[in-house]
C-alpha positions in Angstrom: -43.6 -5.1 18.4 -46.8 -6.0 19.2 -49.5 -8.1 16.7 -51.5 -5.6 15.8 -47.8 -3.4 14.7 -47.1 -6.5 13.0 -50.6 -6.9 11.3 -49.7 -3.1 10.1 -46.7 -3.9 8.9 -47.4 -6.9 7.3 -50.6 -6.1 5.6 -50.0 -2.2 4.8 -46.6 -0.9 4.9 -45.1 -3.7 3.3 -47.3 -3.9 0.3 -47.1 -0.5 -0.2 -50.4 0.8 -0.3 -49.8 3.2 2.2 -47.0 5.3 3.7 -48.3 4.9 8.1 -50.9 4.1 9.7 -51.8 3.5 12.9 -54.6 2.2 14.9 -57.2 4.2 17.1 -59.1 2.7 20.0 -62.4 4.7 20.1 -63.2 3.7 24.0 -60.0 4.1 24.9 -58.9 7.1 22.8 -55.6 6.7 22.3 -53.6 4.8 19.5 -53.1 1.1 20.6 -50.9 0.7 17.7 -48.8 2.4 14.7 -46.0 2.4 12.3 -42.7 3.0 13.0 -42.3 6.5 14.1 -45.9 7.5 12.7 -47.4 9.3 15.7 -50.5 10.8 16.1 -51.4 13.8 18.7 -53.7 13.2 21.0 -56.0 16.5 19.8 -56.0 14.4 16.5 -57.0 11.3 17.4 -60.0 13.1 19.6 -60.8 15.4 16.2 -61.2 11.9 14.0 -63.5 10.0 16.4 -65.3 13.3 16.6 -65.9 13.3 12.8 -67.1 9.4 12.7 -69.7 10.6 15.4 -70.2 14.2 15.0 -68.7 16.2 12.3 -69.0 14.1 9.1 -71.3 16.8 7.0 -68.6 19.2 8.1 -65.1 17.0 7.1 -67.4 16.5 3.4 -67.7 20.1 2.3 -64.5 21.5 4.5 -61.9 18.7 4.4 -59.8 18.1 7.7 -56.6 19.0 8.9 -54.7 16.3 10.4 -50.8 16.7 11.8 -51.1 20.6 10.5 -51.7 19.6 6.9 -54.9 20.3 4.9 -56.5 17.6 3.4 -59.2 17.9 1.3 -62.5 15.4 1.3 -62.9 13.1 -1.6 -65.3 10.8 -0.2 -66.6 10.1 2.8 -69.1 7.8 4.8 -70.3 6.3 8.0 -67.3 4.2 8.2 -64.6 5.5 6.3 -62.8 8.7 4.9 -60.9 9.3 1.6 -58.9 12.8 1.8 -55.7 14.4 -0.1 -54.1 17.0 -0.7 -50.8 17.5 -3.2 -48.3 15.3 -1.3 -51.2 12.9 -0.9 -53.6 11.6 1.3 -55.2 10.6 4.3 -57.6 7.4 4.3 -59.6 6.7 7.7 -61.5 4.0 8.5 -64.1 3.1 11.6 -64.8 -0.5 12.5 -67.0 -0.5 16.3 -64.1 -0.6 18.1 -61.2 0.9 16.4 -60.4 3.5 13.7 -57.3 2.9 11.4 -55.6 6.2 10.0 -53.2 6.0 7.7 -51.7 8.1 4.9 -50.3 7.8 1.4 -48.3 9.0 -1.2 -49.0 10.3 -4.8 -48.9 7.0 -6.8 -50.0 4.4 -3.7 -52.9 3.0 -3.7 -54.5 3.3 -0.2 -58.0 1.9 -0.7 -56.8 -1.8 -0.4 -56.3 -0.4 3.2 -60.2 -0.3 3.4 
């Protein structure tokens, strides 16, 4: 396991405020890091840098599908992404460098994520 598995482990999965996550390097595009069997396709992670930079206005009044689930947008800004759906929800946040994706549960509390 590498640190920043450890750092997601540690500071997110662990305190239960989310379910996975995994981290995005924009550059790079690719994950650099994740939870425990959490994987991300590679059409996704190209689909959330693409909303940071593109497609926000669009992710705010349509919502996003992410793994073949619909989430819908609860709030959304330049740097980060609140979404649910029924089963729960999809938080996604953009620093310069990376994006962390991660999603949640009914009854977690995913904003102490952010």
């Amino acid at each position: 396991m590498n640190q920043l598995q450890a750092l997601l482990n540690d500071s997110l999965i662990r305190t239960k405020h989310v379910e996975n996550a995994a981290i995005i390097d924009i550059k790079e595009r690719q994950v650099c890091a994740s939870t425990y069997g959490f994987n991300v396709p590679p059409e996704n992670v190209l689909n959330l840098i693409y909303t940071f930079y593109k497609n926000l206005l669009q992710v705010r009044r349509g919502g996003l599908c992410f793994k073949e689930e619909y989430y819908k947008c609860v709030r959304a800004d330049e740097h980060s992404i609140y979404l649910q759906n029924i089963h729960g929800g999809l938080i996604v946040v953009k620093t310069k460098t990376f994006i962390l994706v991660a999603t949640y549960r009914v009854g977690m509390y995913p904003s102490a994520c952010v």
